[in-house]
One Martini backbone bead per residue (centre of mass of N, CA, C, O) as a GRO file, in nm:
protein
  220
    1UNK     BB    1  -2.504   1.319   0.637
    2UNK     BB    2  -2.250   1.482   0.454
    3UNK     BB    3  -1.976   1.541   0.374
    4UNK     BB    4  -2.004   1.833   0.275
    5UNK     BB    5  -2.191   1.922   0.564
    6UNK     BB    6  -1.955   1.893   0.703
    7UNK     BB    7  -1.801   2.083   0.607
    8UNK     BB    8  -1.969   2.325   0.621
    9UNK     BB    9  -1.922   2.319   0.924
   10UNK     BB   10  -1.651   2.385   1.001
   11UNK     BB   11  -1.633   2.622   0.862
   12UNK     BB   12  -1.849   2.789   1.028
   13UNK     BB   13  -1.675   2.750   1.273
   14UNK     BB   14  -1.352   2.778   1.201
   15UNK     BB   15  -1.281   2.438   1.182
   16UNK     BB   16  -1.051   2.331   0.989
   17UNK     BB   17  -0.890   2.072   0.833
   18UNK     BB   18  -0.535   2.052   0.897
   19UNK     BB   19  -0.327   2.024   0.616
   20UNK     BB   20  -0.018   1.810   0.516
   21UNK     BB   21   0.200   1.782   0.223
   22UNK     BB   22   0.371   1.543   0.078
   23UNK     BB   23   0.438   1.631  -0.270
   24UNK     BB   24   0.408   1.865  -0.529
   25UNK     BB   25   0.354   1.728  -0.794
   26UNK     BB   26   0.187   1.467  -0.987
   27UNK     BB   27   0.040   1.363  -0.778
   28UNK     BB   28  -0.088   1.624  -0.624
   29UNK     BB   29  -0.210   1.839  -0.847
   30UNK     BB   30  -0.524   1.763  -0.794
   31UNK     BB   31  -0.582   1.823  -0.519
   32UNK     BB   32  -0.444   2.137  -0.554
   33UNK     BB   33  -0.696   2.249  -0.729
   34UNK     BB   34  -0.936   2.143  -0.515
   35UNK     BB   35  -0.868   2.284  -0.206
   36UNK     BB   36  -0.964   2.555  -0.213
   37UNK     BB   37  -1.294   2.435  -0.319
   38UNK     BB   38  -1.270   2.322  -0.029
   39UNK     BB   39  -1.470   2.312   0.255
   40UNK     BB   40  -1.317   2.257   0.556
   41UNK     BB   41  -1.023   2.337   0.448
   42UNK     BB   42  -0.654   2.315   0.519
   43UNK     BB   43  -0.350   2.404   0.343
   44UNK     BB   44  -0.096   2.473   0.578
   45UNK     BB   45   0.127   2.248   0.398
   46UNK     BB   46   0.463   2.188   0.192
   47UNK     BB   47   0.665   1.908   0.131
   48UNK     BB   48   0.953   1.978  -0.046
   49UNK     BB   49   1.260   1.897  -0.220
   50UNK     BB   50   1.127   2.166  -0.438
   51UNK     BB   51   0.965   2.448  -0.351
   52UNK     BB   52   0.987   2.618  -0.652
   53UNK     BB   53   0.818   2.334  -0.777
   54UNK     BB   54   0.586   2.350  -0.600
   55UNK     BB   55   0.512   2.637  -0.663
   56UNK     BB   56   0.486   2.598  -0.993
   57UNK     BB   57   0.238   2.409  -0.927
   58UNK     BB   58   0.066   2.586  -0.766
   59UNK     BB   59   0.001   2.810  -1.065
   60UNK     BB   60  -0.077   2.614  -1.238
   61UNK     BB   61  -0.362   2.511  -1.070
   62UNK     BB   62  -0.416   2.877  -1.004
   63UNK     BB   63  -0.255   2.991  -0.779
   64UNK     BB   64  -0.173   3.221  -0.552
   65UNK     BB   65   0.070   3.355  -0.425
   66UNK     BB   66  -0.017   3.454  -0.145
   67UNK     BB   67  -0.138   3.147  -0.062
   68UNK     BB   68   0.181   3.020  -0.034
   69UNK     BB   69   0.349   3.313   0.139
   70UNK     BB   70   0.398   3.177   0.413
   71UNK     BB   71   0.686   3.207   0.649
   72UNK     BB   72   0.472   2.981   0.809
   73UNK     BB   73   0.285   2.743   0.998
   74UNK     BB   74   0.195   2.926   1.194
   75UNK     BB   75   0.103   3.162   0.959
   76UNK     BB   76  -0.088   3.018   0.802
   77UNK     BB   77  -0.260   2.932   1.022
   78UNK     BB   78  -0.367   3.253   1.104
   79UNK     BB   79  -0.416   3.332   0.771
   80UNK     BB   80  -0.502   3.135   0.572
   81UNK     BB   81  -0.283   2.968   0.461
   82UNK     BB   82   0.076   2.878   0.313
   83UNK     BB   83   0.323   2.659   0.334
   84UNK     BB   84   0.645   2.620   0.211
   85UNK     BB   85   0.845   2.353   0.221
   86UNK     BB   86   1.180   2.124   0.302
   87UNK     BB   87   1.018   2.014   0.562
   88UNK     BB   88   0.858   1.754   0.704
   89UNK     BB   89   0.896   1.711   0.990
   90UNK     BB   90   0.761   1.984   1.079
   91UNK     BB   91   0.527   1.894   0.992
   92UNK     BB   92   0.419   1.638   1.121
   93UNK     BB   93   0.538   1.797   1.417
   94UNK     BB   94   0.302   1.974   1.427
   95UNK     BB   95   0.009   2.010   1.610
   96UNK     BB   96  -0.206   2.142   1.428
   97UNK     BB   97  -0.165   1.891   1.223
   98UNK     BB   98  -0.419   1.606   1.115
   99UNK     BB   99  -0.327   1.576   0.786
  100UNK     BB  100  -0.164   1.345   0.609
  101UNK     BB  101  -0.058   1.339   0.313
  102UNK     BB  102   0.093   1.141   0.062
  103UNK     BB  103   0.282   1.210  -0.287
  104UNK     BB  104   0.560   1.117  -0.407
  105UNK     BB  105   0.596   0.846  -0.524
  106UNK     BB  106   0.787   0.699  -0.267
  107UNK     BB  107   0.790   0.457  -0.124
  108UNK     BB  108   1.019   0.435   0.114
  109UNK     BB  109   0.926   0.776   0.202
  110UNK     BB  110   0.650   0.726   0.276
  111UNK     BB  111   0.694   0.502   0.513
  112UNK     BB  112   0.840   0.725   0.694
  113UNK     BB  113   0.597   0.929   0.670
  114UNK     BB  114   0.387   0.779   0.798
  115UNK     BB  115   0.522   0.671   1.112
  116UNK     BB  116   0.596   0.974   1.194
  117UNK     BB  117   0.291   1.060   1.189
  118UNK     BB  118   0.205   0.866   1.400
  119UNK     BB  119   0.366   0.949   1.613
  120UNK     BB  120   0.227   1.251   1.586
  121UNK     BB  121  -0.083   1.183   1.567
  122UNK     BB  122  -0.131   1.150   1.223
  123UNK     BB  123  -0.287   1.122   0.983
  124UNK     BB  124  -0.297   0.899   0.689
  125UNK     BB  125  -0.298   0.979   0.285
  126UNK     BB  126  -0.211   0.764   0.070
  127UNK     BB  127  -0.119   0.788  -0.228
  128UNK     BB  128   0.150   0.599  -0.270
  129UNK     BB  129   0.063   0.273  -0.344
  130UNK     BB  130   0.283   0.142  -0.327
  131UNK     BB  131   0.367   0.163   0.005
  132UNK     BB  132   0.114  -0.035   0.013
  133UNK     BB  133   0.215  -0.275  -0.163
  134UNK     BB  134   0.476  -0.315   0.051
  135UNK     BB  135   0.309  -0.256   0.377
  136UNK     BB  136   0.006  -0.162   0.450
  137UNK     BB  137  -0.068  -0.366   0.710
  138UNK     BB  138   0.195  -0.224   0.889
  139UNK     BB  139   0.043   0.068   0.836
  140UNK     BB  140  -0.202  -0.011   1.019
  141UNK     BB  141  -0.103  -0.112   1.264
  142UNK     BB  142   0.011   0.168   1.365
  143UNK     BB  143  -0.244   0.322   1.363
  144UNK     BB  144  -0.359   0.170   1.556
  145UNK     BB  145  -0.181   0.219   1.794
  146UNK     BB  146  -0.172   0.557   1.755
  147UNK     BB  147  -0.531   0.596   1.697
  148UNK     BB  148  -0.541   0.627   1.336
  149UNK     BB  149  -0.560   0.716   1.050
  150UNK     BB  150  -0.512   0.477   0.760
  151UNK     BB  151  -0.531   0.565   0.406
  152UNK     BB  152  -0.642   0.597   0.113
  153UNK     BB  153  -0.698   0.753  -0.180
  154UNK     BB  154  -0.947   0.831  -0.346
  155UNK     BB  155  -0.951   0.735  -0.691
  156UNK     BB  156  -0.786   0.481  -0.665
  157UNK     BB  157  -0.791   0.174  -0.733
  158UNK     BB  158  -0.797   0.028  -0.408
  159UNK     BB  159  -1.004   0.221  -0.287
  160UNK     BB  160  -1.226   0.116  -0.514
  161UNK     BB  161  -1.240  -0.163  -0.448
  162UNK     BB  162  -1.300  -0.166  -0.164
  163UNK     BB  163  -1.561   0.004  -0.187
  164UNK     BB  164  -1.719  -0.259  -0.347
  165UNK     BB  165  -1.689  -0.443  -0.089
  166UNK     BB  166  -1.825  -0.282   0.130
  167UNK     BB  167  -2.079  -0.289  -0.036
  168UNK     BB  168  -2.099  -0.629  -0.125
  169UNK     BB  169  -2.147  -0.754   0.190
  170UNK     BB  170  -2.406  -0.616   0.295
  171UNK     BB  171  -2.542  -0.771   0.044
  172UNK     BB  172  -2.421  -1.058   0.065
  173UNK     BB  173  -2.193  -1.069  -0.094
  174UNK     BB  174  -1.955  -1.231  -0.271
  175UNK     BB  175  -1.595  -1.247  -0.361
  176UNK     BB  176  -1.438  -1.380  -0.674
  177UNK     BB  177  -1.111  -1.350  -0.731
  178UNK     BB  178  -0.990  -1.647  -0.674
  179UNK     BB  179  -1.208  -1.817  -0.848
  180UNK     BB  180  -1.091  -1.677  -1.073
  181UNK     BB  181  -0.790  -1.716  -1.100
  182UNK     BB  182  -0.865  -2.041  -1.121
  183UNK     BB  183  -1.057  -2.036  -1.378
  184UNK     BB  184  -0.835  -1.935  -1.549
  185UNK     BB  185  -0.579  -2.144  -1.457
  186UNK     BB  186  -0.751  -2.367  -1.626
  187UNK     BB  187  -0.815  -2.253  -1.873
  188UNK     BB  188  -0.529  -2.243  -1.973
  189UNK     BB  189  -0.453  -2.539  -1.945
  190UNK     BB  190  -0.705  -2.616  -2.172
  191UNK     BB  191  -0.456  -2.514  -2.351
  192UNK     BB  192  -0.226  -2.632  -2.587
  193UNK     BB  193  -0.197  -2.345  -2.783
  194UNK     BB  194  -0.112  -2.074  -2.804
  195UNK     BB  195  -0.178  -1.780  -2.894
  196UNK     BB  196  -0.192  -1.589  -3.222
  197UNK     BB  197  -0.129  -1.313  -3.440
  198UNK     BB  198  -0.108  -1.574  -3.677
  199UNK     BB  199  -0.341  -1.636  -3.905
  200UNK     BB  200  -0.193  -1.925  -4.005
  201UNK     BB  201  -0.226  -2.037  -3.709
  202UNK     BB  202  -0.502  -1.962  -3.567
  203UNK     BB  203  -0.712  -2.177  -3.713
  204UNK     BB  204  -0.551  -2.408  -3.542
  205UNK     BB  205  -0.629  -2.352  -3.299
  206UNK     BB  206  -0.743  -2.424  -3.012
  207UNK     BB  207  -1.000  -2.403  -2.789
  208UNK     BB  208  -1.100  -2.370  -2.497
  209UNK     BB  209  -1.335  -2.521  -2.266
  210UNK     BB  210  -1.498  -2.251  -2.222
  211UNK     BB  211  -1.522  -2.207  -2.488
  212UNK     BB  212  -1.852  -2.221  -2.695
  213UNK     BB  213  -1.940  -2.337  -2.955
  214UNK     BB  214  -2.056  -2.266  -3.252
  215UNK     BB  215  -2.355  -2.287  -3.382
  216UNK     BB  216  -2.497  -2.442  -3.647
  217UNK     BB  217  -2.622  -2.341  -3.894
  218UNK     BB  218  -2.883  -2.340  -4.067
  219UNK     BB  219  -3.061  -2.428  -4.339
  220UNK     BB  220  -3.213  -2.344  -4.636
   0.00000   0.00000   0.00000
């Protein structure tokens, strides 16, 4: 069973994951072109600081104004449309809501929505990279607490490394990135003289003692 036979079970029982978005400017415009034609999603709600603009990236993005025109997070949820507003806190503590994308690119309010989301039970994928890399740990272990998936977005540089990393373990292999960094750091040290894009400097430049040295051509 692969993830999409999965949405689209979903589809058929009636039972799409009902998904609310924070932050529907530029990190998030990429996901609402395609969750219309994601089967076994629904996205029920949209939390921004500018609704107007959030109204006009999902216009620009191909959104019909009524598929965004629900006047609540209850009517969205009946009529599978979707709801956009600037309260944040009411869609993460909506009981019907499953999973919070977090889009919005401000780290420290990322943080706090991530947190909010846990409180209230709801799944948490982090678009907005700077909040995992400013406190990551700290908000997966609170995932754990609260018995929650906090996850990256895939298709992110993060989340395409674990992902090579989960690949490269089962297959016995070992991540070498610790290794390449003191290699690299050794190899600077044993240049003695800085780079130069100065051509009258460059050839008198020492080679690094990594770099192995031209073979001497064979003579005529």
């Amino acid at each position: 069973m692969n993830l999409h036979s999965k949405l689209c079970e979903r589809e058929a029982r009636g039972k799409p994951l009902r998904i609310g978005v924070i932050g529907a400017g530029k990190f998030a415009a990429m996901y609402l072109a395609q969750v219309q034609k994601t089967p076994g999603v629904h996205l029920a709600g949209i939390a921004d600081l500018s609704p107007a603009n959030a109204r006009a990236n999902l216009e620009r993005v191909g959104w019909k104004p009524d598929s965004y025109g629900a006047a609540s997070l209850d009517r969205a949820l009946k009529e599978r449309r979707t709801h956009v507003s600037d309260d944040w806190q009411a869609l993460v503590s909506h009981p019907a809501i499953e999973i919070v994308i977090e889009a919005t690119g401000n780290p420290l309010a990322a943080v706090a929505h991530a947190l909010a989301a846990f409180r209230n039970g709801k799944h948490v994928v982090m678009v907005t990279v700077e909040a995992d890399a400013f406190c990551g740990p700290l908000l997966a272990k609170k995932a754990r607490e609260a018995a929650v998936v906090y996850s990256l977005a895939y298709g992110d540089q993060p989340a395409i490394i674990c992902d090579l990393v989960d690949w490269a373990k089962p297959c016995g292999s070992t991540t070498a990135s610790r290794r390449s960094r003191r290699a690299s750091a050794a190899s600077t040290r044993k240049c003695s003289t800085p780079f130069s894009t100065d051509r009258s400097r460059r050839s008198s430049a020492p080679r690094c003692a990594t770099r192995p040295a031209s073979p001497p051509r064979p003579e005529a």
